[in-house]
VOKOLPA-386604 format. One line per 5 residues: number of its first residue (from 0); for each residue x, y, z of C-alpha. Coordinates in steps of 0.5 Angstrom, whole numbers, plus 500, padded with zeros to 3 digits. Layout:
N
NUM) X,Y,Z  ...
//
This chain:
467
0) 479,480,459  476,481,466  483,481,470  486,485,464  483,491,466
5) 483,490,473  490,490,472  489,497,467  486,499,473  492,498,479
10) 496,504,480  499,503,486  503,497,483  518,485,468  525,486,470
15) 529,481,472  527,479,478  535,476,480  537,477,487  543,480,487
20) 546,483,494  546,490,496  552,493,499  551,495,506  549,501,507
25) 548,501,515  554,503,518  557,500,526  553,499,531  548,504,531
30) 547,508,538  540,508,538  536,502,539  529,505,537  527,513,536
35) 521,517,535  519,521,529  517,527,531  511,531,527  510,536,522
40) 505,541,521  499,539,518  494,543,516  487,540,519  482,544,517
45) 480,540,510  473,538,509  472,530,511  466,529,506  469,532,500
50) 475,529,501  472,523,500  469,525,495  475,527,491  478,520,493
55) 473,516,489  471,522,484  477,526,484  482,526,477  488,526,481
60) 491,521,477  491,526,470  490,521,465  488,514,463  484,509,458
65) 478,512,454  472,511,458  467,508,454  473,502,454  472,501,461
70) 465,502,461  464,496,456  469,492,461  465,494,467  460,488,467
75) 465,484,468  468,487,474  467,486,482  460,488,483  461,492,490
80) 457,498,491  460,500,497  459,508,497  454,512,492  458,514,485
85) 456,521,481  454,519,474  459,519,470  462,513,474  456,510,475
90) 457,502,474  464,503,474  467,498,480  469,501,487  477,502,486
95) 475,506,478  474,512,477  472,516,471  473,523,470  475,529,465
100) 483,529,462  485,536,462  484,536,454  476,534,456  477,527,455
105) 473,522,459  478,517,462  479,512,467  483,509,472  484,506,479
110) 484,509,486  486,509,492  481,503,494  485,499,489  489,497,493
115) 486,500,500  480,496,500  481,490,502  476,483,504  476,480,510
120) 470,475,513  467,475,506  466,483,507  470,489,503  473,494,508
125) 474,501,505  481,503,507  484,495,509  490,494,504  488,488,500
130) 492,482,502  489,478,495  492,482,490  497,479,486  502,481,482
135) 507,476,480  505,476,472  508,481,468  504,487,466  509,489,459
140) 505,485,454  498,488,457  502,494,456  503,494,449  497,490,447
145) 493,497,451  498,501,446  496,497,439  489,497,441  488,505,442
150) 493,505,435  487,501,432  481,503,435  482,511,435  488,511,428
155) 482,514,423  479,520,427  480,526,430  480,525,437  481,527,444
160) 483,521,447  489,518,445  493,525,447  489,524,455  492,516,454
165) 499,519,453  502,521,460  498,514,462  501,510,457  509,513,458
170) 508,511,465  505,505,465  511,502,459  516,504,465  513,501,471
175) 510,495,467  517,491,466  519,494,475  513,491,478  512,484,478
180) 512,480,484  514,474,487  510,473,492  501,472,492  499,479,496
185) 505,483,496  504,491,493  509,493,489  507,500,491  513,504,491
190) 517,500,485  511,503,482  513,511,484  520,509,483  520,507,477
195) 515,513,474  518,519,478  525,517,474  522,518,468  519,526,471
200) 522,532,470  524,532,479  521,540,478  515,540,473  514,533,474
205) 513,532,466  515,526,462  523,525,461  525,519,456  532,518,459
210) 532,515,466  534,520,472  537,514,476  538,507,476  533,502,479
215) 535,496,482  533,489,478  530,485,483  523,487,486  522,488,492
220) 514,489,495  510,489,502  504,488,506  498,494,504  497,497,511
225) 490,500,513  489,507,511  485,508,519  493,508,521  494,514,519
230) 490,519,522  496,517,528  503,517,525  507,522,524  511,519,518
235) 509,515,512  511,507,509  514,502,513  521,505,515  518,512,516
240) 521,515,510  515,520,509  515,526,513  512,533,512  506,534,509
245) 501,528,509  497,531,503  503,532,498  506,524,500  498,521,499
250) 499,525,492  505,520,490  499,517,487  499,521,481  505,520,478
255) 502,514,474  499,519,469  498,526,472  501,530,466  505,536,470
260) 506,540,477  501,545,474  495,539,475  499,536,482  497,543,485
265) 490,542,483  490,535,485  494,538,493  488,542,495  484,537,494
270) 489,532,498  487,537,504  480,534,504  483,527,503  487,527,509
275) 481,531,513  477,524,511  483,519,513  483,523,520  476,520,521
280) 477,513,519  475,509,524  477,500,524  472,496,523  470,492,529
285) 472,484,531  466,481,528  467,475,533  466,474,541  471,476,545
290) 473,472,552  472,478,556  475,475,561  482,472,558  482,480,554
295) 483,483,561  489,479,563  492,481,557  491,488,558  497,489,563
300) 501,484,559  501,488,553  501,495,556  508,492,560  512,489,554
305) 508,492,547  505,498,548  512,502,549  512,502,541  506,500,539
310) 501,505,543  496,504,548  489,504,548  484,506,552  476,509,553
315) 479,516,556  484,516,549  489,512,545  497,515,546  502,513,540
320) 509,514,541  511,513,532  517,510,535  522,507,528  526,500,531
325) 533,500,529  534,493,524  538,490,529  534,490,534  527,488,530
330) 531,484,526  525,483,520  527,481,514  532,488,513  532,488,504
335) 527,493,503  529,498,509  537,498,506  534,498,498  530,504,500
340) 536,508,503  540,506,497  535,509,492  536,515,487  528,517,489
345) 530,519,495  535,524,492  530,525,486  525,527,491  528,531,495
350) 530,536,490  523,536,487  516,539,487  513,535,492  520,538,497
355) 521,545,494  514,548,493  509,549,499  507,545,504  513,541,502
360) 514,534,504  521,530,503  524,523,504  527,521,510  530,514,510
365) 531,510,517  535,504,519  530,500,521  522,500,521  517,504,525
370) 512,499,530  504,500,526  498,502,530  495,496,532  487,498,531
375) 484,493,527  490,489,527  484,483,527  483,485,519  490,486,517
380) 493,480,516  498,477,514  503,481,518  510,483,519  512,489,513
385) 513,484,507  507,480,509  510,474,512  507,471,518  500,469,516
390) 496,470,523  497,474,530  499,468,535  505,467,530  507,474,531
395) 508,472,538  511,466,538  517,466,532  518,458,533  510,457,530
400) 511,461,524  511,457,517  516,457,512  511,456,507  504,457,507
405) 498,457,502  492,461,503  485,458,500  484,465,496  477,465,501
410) 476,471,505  472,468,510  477,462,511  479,465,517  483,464,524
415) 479,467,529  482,463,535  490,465,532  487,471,529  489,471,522
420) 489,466,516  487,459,515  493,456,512  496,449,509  503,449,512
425) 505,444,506  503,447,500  502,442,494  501,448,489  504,455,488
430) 497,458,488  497,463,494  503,461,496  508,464,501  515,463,501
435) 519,466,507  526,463,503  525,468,498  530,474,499  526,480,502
440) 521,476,504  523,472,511  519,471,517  525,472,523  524,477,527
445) 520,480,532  523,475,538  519,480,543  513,475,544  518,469,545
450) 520,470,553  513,470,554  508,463,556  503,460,552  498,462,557
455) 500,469,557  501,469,549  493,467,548  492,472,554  494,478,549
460) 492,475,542  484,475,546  486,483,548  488,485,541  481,482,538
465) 479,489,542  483,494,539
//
């Protein structure tokens, strides 16, 4: 029962999940190895405290399960209190929220720290993607037991909640068969917007039966970045679709319950204050010793073969060049860039609320995946965009890198030497177990830090620990 709500509560999450070729879509060899993405307008002026406060309080979701439901459940759930909660989410966990539906009903449902509150080192770090959400079991039947038990329990009285559950309820029947997974960690978050906006009038985002655009069978899913990345990328998501306003591509979140475009520009406002916050977010320190000594050899060696597309960083200030890298020249596992560009959320959402009504946002894909900021790289294995390669060492030397690898499930059970996940290279179970033959999901690429020595590589590893 505890999982079954904690699961009720993912938002930012079963077809078929058979592999089938996409046609290609990227054309002869491209002119450009890498490019910068340049910025938008933002709006900074969003107040950070209030921002915050509307991410854990805020009713920006619209809709969800009656609150007394959640309530009953709450006890059973992770105990974090890793921020103060007003009183009517008292006793809820860190990633719920509760809050009045439009038509006056008290609901709950997930956050924004459902899925960017993350443990590493036995500690939870708001705004570190959770590398332990798992994803691989179908939500449908969870579905359809949540709508029968709001038939029975609510069918004899006149009440509010059952019309606040509705939109929830639409939204998360046609996500739930799109989201499952094949790999422990991986985030479904964009199948999840995709398989909610086909079913949203694209101009008042209200609930349409028929499906706007087809959606592919197969299931592709990635890491959870840190939220600290933010505040210095001129796009979002990993191939640098996002552009415009940075208030209107966090809201993306709503679709899951928020019943039209009438609350989304209720809800935009606030997500002013929201990126205001994100700007202030800072990456935890590494809780380790240092080698100051071998951190200083690697300085120069990263500013000489990374820094061009991952940044610099520095006492008198960070540069970040939001440089995308062309696929054929990264060569990581390249479905889940192709597979974007061959969505119908593009076009949807070009053409939609979110793009035609001011600040306007638009989706913009690219041909290849845009190189992360690396502060606090430490705390945010495993890495790659699909989740791949458990630790930094291996990110530098490609030969290393396992084909399978199991995780204890144990934030603490940590590599501090390679930097990233103690792992058994010779998994006798499928629990926690990562495989890179699965398409989508591979770990070549990144061959940059092949040309380097072991002492150098090691030298690097040690600087990074400083970001």
């Amino acid at each position: 029962m505890r999982y079954l709500f904690i699961l009720l509560a993912l938002f930012l999450l079963a077809a078929c999940n058979v592999y089938r070729p996409l046609p290609q879509v990227v054309g002869a060899a491209e002119a450009w190895k890498t490019k910068v993405l340049p910025p938008s307008p933002q709006d900074t002026t969003g107040d950070p405290a209030k921002g915050f406060d509307f991410l854990v309080h805020g009713d920006y979701i619209g809709s969800g399960v009656p609150l007394e439901i959640m309530q009953s459940a709450a006890p059973k759930m992770p105990q974090d209190r890793p921020f103060p909660r007003n009183a009517l989410n008292e006793g809820l966990p860190y990633f719920m929220t509760a809050f009045t539906a439009p038509n006056g009903a008290k609901v709950a449902n997930g956050n924004c720290f459902t899925c960017h509150a993350g443990r590493v080192n036995g500690e939870l770090v708001i705004g570190l993607g959770d590398s332990f959400s798992d994803y691989e079991s179908s939500m449908v039947f969870m579905g359809t037991m949540m709508r029968l038990g709001m038939s029975v329990k609510y069918s004899k009285k006149k009440d509010l909640q059952p019309a606040a559950f509705e939109d929830f309820s639409n939204y998360f029947r046609r996500m739930a068969p799109k989201i499952k997974t094949t790999q422990p960690g991986s985030n479904p978050a964009f199948r999840l917007a995709e398989a909610c906006m086909m079913h949203r009038d694209p101009q008042d985002l209200t609930y349409v039966d028929s499906p706007l655009y087809e959606m592919w069978d197969y299931n592709i899913a990635t890491d959870t970045p840190p939220l600290w990345h933010v505040k210095k990328k001129n796009t979002l998501y990993y191939n640098g679709i996002g552009r415009g306003s940075m208030p209107k591509l966090l809201l993306q979140a709503s679709v899951l319950g928020t019943p039209d475009s009438s609350h989304s520009r209720t809800s935009v406002a606030s997500f002013r204050d929201v990126y205001a916050w994100l700007l202030t977010l800072e990456a935890p320190a590494y809780p380790q010793e240092i080698d100051q000594a071998l951190a200083a050899a690697g300085a120069p060696l990263f500013t000489e073969h990374c820094s061009g597309c991952h940044g610099t960083y520095a006492e008198d200030g960070d540069t970040y060049p939001n440089k995308v890298v062309h696929l054929d020249l990264i060569k990581t596992d390249r479905l889940y860039a192709d597979y974007i560009q061959q969505s119908g959320i593009v076009d949807w959402y070009n053409s939609s609320w979110f793009a035609t009504s001011s600040p306007a946002s638009r989706f913009e894909p690219t041909d290849g995946y845009v190189a992360p900021p690396l502060d606090g790289i430490w705390a945010s294995a495993p890495y790659f965009h699909n989740g791949s390669v458990p630790t930094v060492y291996q990110v530098l030397n490609s030969a290393a890198r396992p084909a399978r690898w199991t995780r204890s499930g144990d934030s603490q059970d940590y590599d501090w030497q390679q930097v990233g996940w103690n792992y058994d290279p010779e998994p006798k179970n499928k629990q926690w177990t990562f495989d890179t033959s699965v398409p989508g999901y591979s770990n070549q690429g990144h061959y940059f830090g092949d040309k380097l020595t072991e002492e150098e590589r090691w030298s690097i590893v040690e600087y990074l620990k400083t970001l």
